[in-house]
C-alpha positions in Angstrom: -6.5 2.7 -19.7 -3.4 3.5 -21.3 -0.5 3.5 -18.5 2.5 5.5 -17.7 5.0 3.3 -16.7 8.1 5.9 -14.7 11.3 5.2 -13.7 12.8 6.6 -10.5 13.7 4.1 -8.7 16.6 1.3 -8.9 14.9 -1.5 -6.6 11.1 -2.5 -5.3 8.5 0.6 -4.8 8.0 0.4 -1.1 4.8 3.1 -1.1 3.0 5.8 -3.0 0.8 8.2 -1.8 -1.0 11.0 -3.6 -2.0 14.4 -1.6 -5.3 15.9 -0.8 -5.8 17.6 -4.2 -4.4 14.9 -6.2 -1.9 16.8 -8.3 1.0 15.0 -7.0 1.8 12.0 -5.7 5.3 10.9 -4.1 6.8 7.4 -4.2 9.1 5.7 -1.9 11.5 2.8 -2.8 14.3 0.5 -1.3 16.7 2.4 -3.0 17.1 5.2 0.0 14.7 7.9 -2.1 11.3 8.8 -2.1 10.4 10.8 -5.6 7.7 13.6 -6.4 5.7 13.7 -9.1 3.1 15.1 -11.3 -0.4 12.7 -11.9 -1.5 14.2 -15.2 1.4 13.5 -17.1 3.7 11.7 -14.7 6.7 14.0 -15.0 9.1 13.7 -12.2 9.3 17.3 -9.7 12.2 16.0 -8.1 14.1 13.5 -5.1 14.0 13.7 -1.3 17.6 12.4 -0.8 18.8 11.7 2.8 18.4 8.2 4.0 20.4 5.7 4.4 18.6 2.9 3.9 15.6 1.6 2.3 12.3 4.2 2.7 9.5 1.8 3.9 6.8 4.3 4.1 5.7 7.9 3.5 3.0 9.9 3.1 2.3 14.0 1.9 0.1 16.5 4.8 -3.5 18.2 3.9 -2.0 21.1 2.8 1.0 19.6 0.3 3.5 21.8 2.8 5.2 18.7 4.8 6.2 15.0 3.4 7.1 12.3 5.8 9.4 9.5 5.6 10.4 6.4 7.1 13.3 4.1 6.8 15.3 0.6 7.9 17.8 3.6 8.9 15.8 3.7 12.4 15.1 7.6 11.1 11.8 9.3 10.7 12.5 12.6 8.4 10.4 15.6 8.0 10.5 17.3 4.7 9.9 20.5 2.6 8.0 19.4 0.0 8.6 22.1 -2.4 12.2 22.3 -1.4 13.2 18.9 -0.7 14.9 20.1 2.3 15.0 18.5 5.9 13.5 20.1 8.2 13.7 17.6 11.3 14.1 13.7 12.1 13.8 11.4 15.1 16.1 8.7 15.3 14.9 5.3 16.8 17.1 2.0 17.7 15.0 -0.1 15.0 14.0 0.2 11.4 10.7 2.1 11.1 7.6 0.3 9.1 5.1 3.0 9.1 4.3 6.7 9.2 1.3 8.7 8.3 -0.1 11.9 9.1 -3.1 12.6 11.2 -5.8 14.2 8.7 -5.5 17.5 10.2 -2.1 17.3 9.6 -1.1 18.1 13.5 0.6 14.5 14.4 1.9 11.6 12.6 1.6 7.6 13.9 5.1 5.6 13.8 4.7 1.7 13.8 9.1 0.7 14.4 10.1 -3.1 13.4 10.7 -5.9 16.8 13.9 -6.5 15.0 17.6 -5.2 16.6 15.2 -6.6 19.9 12.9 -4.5 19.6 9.4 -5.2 20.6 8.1 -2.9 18.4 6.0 -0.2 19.1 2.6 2.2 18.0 4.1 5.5 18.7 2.0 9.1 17.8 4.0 12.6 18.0 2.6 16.1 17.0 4.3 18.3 14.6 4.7 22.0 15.7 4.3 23.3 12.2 5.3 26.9 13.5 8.3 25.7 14.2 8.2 22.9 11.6 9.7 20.3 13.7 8.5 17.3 14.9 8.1 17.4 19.0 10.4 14.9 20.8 8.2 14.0 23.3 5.7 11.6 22.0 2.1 11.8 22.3 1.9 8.3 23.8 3.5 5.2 23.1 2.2 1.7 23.1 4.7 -1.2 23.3 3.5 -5.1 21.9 2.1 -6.7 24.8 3.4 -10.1 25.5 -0.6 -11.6 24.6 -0.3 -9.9 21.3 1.9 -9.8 17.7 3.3 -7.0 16.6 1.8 -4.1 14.6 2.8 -4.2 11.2 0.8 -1.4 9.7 -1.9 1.1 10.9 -3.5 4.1 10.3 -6.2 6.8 11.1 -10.0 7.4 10.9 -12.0 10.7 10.3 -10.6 13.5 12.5 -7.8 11.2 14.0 -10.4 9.6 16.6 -9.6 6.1 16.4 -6.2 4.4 15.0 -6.8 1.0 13.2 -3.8 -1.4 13.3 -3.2 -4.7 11.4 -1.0 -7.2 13.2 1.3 -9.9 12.1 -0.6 -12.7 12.7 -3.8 -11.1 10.9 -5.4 -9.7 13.5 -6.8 -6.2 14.2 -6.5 -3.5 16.6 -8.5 -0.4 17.5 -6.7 2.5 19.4 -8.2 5.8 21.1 -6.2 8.3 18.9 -5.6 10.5 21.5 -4.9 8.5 24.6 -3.9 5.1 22.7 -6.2 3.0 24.5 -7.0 -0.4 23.1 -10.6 0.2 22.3 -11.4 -3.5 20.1 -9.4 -6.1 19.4 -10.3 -8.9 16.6 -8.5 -11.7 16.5 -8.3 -13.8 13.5 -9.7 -11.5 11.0 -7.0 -12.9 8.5 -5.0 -16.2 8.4 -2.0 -14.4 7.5 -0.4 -11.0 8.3 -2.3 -7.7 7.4 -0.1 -5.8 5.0 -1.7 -2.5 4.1 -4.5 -0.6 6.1 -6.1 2.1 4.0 -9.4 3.9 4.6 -12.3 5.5 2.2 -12.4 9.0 1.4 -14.5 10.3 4.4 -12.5 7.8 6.9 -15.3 5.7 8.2 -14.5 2.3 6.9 -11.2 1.1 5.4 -9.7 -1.8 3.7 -7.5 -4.6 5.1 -5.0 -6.4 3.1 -3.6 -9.8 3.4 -0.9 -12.6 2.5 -4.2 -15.3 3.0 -5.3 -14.1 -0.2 -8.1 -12.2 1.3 -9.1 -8.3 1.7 -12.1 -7.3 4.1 -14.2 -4.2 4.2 -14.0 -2.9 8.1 -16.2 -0.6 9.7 -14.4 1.9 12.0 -17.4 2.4 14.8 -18.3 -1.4 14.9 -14.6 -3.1 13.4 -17.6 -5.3 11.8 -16.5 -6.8 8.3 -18.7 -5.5 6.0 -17.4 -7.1 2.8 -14.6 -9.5 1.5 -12.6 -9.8 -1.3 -11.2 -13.2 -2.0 -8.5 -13.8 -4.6 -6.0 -17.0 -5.7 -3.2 -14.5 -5.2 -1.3 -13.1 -1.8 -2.5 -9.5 -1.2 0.3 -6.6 0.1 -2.4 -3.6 -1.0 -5.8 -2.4 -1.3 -7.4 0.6 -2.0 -11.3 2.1 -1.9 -12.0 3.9 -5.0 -14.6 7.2 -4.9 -16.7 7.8 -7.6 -17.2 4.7 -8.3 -18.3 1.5 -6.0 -14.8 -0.2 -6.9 -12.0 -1.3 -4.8 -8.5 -2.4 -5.8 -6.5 -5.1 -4.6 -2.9 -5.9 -5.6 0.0 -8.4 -4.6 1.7 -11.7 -6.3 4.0 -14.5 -5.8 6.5 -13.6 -3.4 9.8 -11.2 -4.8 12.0 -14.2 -4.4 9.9 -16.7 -6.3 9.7 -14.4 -9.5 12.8 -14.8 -11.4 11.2 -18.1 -12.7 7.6 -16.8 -13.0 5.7 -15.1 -16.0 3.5 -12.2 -15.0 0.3 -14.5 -15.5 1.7 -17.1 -13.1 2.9 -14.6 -10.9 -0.6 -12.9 -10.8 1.4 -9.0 -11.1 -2.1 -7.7 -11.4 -3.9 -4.7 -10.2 -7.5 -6.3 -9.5 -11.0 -4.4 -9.9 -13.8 -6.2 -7.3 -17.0 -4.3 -6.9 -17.2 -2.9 -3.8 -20.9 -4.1 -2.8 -21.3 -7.0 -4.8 -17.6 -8.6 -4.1 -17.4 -9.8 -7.6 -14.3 -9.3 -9.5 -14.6 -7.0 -12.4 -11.6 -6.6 -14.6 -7.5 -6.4 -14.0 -4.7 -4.4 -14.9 -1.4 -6.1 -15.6 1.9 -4.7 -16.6 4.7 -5.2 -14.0 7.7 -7.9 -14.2 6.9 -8.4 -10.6 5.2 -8.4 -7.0 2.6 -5.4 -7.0 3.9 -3.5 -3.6 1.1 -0.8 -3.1 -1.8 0.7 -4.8 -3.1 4.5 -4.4 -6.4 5.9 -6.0 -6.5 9.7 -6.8 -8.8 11.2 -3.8 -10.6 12.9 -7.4 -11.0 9.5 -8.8 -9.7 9.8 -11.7 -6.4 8.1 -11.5 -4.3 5.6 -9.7 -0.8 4.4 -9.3 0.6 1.1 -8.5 4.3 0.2 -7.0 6.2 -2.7 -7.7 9.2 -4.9 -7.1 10.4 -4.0 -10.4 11.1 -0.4 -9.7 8.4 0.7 -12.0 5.6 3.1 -10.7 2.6 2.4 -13.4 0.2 6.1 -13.4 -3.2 5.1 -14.8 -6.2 7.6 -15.7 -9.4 5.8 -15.7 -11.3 6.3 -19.2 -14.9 6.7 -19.9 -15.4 3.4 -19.9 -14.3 2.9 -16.4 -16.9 5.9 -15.2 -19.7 4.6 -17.4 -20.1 0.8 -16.0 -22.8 -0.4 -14.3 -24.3 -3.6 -13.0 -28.2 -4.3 -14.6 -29.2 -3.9 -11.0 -27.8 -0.8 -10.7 -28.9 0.5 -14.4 -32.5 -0.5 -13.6 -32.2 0.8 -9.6 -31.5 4.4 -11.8 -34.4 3.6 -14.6 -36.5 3.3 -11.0 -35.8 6.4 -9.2 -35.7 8.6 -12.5 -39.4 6.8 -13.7 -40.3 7.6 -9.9 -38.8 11.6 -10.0 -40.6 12.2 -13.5 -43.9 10.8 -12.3 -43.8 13.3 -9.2 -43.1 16.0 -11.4 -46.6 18.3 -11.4 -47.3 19.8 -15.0 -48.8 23.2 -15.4 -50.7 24.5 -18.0 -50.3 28.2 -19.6 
């Protein structure tokens, strides 16, 4: 894989997210901008400029029409994507961690920050897209109860049933997506809080990461851990490839430890575990830096990772990537193609 290392941002890559078709992707930094681009050659469309503060989070809707954003400016904004031009916000009294869209694109979650003495909340609004505003009246709102941590990041499942939610002290949540009842609680799942949520491609299971080192597999139904990941480094993001069985899992020393720290020490790598066997399978360095966020193409072909450094790397997966197997899985499809062949019935003219 030959990268593309781009350049729009002057401090750490907070977030990237690519939409549905995977023909774009928009990052967000701590520099106050989020920027648009193209995946197949990584030029940049253009800048959604209008915070004041650093953009923690955002995230594109199904149809590429809407981009959300939010920010240590206590503002959620609503954007044009094709314009760049803001169509709503709400303001809150904290900074604002998290924001995602709803897969039909009809509400967005909000996890806000317990600082300026806030508890910090799990908020869900709809978005009148007629209107293209964001209603002010929120779906429901849940508030950190005193016997839990806060919410640090969360997201949705297939159709927006359930939201999952990874806490501070690296335990899990599972909410009703339409009422916001607590439906499962797991407590302990990590030693150390959960820093990125993010789910597989049909929304059924999704991948935890965490500062313990660690990343688990999750079933949505069952919040059963179906896999994990172990590493020697701190973990701030994981993602579940489709195509192949892969996942990826990215982090490093801490921004403040780095100025001292080569790459290798640092562990600034992208890292490749198979997804069923849990082995680790190959890594991708290339950033001066703590690896903020990874994002996989929802094709498969491509994927981008954020750092501290400012740098967004775009990859495209070669042949190689596409063509590797274990021997187990080369001989598993030796086995059903001997088995297909010998059920084949031959006819004579």
């Amino acid at each position: 894989m030959r990268p593309l290392a781009l350049r729009g941002h002057t401090r750490g890559i907070t977030q990237v997210k690519f939409n549905l078709e995977g023909d774009i992707f928009v990052s967000a930094g701590k520099d106050t901008d989020a920027s648009v681009w193209f995946s197949h050659n990584g030029e940049r469309l253009g800048t959604l400029i209008g915070h004041n503060g650093s953009i923690f989070s955002v995230d594109i809707d199904k149809d590429s029409k809407y981009c959300i954003t939010a920010s240590s400016d206590e503002t959620v904004k609503l954007w044009n994507l094709k314009t760049g031009e803001i169509f709503d916000e709400i303001k809150f009294q904290c900074p604002v961690y998290r924001v995602e869209f709803s897969p039909d694109g009809s509400k967005i979650l909000i996890v806000t920050s317990t600082l300026m003495k806030s508890k910090g909340h799990l908020i869900v609004h709809n978005i009148d897209r007629s209107a293209n505003i964001i209603e002010k009246e929120p779906v429901f709102s849940i508030e950190t109860h005193e016997e839990y941590k806060p919410i640090q990041v969360a997201s949705w499942s297939y159709n927006g049933r359930y939201i999952a939610a990874g806490r501070t002290d690296g335990s899990l949540s599972k909410f009703d997506g339409e009422t916001g009842q607590v439906l499962k609680h797991v407590p302990n799942l990590h030693e150390d809080i959960i820093k990125d949520i993010q789910f597989s491609q049909d929304r059924t299971y999704f991948i935890t990461s965490s500062r313990d080192k660690s990343a688990k597999l999750i079933d949505i139904l069952t919040m059963d851990t179906l896999k994990s990941y172990d590493t020697d480094s701190a973990l701030n993001s994981a993602c579940i490839t489709p195509v192949k069985e892969f996942v990826i899992l990215a982090g490093g020393q801490d921004a403040k430890d780095v100025t001292t720290t080569s790459s290798r020490e640092g562990r600034f790598e992208s890292r490749f575990f198979h997804k069923i066997f849990e082995d680790e399978i190959g890594r991708v360095s290339g950033h001066f830096g703590p690896i903020n966020y990874v994002a996989v193409s929802p094709q498969g072909t491509s994927f981008v990772s954020g750092g501290e450094d400012g740098f967004v790397r775009l990859h495209h997966f070669d042949k190689s990537y596409f063509d590797f197997k274990y021997e187990v899985e080369k001989t598993a499809e030796a086995e059903q193609e001997s088995a297909a062949n010998n059920g084949k019935v031959s006819v004579d003219a």
